[in-house]
ZAMI-288926 format. One record per residue (C-alpha): residue number from 1; x, y, z. Coordinates in steps of 0.25 Angstrom, whole numbers, plus 2048, in hexadecimal, padded with zeros to 3 digits. Layout:
<rs>
<r><n>NUM</n><c1>X</c1><c2>Y</c2><c3>Z</c3></r>
...
</rs>
This chain:
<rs>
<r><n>1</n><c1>4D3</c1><c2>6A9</c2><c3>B0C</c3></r>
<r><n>2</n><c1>4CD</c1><c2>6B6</c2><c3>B0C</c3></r>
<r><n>3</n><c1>4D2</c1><c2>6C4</c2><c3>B06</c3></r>
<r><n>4</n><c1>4D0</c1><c2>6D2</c2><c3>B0B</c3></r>
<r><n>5</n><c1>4D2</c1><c2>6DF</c2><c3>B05</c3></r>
<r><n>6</n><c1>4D7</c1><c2>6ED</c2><c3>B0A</c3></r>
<r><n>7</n><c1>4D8</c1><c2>6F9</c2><c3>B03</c3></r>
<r><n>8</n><c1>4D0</c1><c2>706</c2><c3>AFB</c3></r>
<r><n>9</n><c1>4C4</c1><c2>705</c2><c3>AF8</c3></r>
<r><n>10</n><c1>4C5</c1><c2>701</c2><c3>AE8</c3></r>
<r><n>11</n><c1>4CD</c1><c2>6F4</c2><c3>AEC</c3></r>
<r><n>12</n><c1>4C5</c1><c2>6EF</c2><c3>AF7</c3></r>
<r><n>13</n><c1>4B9</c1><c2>6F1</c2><c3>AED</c3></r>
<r><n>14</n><c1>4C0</c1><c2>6E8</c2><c3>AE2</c3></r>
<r><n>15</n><c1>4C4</c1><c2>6DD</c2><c3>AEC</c3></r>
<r><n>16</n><c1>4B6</c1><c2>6DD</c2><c3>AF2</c3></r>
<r><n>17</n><c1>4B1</c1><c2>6D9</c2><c3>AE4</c3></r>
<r><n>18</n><c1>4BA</c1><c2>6CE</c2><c3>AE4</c3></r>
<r><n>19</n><c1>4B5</c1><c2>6C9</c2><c3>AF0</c3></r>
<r><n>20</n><c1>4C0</c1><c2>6CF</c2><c3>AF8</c3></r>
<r><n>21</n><c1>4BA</c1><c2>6D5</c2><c3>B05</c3></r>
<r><n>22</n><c1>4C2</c1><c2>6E2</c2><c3>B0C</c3></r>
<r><n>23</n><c1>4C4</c1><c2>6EF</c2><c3>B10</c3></r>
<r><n>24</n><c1>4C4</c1><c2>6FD</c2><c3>B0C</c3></r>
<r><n>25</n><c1>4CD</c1><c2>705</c2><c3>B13</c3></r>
<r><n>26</n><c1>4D0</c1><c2>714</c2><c3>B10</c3></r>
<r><n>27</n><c1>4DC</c1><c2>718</c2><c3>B1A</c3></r>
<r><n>28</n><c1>4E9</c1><c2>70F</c2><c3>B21</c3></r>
<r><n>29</n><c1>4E0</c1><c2>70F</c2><c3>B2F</c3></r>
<r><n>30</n><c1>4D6</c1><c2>708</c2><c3>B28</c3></r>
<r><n>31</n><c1>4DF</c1><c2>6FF</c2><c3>B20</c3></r>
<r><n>32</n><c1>4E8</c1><c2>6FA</c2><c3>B2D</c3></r>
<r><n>33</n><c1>4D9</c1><c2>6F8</c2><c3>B34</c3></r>
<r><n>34</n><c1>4D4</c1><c2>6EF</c2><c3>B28</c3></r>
<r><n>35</n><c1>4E3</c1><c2>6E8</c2><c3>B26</c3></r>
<r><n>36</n><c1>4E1</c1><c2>6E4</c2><c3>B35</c3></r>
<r><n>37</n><c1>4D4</c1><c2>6DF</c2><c3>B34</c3></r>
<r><n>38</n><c1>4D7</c1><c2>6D7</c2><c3>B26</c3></r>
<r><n>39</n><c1>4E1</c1><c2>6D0</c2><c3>B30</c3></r>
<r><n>40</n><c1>4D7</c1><c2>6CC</c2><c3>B3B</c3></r>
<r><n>41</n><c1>4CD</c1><c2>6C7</c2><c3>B31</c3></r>
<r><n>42</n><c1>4CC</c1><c2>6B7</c2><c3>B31</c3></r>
<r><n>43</n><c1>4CF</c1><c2>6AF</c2><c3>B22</c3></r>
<r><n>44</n><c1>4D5</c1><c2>6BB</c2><c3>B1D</c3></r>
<r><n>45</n><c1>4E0</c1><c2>6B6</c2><c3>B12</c3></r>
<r><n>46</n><c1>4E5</c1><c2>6C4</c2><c3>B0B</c3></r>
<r><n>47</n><c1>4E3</c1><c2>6D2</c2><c3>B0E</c3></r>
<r><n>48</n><c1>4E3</c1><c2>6DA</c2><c3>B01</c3></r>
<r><n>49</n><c1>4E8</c1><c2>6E8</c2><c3>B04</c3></r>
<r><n>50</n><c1>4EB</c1><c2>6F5</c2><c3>AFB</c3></r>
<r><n>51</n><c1>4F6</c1><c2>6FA</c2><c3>AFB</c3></r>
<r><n>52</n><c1>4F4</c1><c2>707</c2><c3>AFE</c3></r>
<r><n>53</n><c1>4ED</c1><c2>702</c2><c3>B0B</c3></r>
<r><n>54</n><c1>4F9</c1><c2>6F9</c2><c3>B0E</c3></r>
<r><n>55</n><c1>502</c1><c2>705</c2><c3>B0C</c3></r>
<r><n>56</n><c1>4FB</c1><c2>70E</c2><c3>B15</c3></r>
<r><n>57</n><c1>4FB</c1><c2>703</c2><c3>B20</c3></r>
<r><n>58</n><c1>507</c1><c2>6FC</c2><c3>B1B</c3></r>
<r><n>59</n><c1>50D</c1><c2>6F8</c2><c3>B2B</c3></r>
<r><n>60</n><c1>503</c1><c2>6F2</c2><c3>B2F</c3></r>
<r><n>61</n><c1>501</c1><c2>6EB</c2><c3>B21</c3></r>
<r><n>62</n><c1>510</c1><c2>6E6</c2><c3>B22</c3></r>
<r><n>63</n><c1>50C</c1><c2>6E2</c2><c3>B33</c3></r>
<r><n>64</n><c1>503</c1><c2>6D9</c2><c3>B2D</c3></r>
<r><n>65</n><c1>507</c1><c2>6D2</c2><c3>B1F</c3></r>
<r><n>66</n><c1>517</c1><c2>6D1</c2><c3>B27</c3></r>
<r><n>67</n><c1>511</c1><c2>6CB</c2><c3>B35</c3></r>
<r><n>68</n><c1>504</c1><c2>6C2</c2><c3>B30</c3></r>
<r><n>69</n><c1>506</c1><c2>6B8</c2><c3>B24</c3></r>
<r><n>70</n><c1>4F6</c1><c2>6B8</c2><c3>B22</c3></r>
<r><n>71</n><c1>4EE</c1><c2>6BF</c2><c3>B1D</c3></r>
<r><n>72</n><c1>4F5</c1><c2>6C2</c2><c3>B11</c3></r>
<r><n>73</n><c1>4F6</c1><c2>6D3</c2><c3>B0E</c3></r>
<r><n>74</n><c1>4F6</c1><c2>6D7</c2><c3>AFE</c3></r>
<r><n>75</n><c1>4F8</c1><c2>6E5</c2><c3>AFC</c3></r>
<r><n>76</n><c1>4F2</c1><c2>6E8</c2><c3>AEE</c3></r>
<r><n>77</n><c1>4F2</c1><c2>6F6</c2><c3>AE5</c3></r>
<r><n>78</n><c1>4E4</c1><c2>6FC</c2><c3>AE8</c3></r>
<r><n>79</n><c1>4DD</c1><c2>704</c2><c3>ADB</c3></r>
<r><n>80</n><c1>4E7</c1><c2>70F</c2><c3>ADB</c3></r>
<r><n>81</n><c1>4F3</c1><c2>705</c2><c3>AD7</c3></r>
<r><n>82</n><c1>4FF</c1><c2>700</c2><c3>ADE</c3></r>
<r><n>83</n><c1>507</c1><c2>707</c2><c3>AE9</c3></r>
<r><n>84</n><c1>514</c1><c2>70E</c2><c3>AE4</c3></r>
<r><n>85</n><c1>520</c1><c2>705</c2><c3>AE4</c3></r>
<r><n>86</n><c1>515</c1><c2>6F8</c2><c3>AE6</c3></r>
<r><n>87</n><c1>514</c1><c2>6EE</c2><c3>ADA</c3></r>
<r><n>88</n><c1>506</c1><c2>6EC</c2><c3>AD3</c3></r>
<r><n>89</n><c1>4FD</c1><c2>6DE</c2><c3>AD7</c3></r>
<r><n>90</n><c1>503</c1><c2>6D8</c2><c3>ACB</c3></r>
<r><n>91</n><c1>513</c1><c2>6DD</c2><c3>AD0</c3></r>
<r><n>92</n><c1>511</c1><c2>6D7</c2><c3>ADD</c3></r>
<r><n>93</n><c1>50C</c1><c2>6C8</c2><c3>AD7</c3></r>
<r><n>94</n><c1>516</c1><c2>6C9</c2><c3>ACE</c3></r>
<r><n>95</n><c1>520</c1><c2>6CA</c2><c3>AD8</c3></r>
<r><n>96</n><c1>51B</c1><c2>6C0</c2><c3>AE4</c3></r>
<r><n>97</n><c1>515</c1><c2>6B5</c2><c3>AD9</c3></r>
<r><n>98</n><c1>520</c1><c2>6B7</c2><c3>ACD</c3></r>
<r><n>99</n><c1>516</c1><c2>6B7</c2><c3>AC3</c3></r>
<r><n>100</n><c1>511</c1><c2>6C2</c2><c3>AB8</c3></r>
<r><n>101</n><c1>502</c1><c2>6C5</c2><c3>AB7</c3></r>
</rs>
């Protein structure tokens, strides 16, 4: 299972030194072209997306992650913090797994 990563510049750059290939995208346009093309790749297991890209583009993320059950879509806080009303990382495992890191 591969990953993907979307998002600024900064968090494509950590992911890429993880191994984690992606894309940099710097407007919605370009975040709904490379969401679309993340879905056509073959292998591709989970698409890591800032949140600030998935907010901008948020119908067609909610198009894909409510129709398609694979790949699976993470939206993750990108180097300026969480979104306003959004839990951080260790909120949202907290909530979907029940336990405290």
């Amino acid at each position: 299972m591969t990953f993907y990563v979307i998002g600024d510049a900064d968090t494509v750059l950590g992911f890429r030194l993880a191994g984690v290939s992606g894309e940099v995208v710097e407007s919605p346009e370009q975040g709904q072209e490379a969401l679309e093309r993340a879905f056509k790749m073959e292998d591709l297991g989970v698409i890591i997306l800032s949140e600030r890209i998935a907010a901008s583009i948020r119908e067609t993320v909610d198009r894909y992650v409510f129709k398609t059950s694979f790949p699976l879509v993470i939206e993750i806080p990108d180097r300026k913090g969480a979104l306003e009303g959004r839990g951080s990382v260790r909120d949202l495992i907290r909530s979907a797994v029940g336990v405290h890191i």
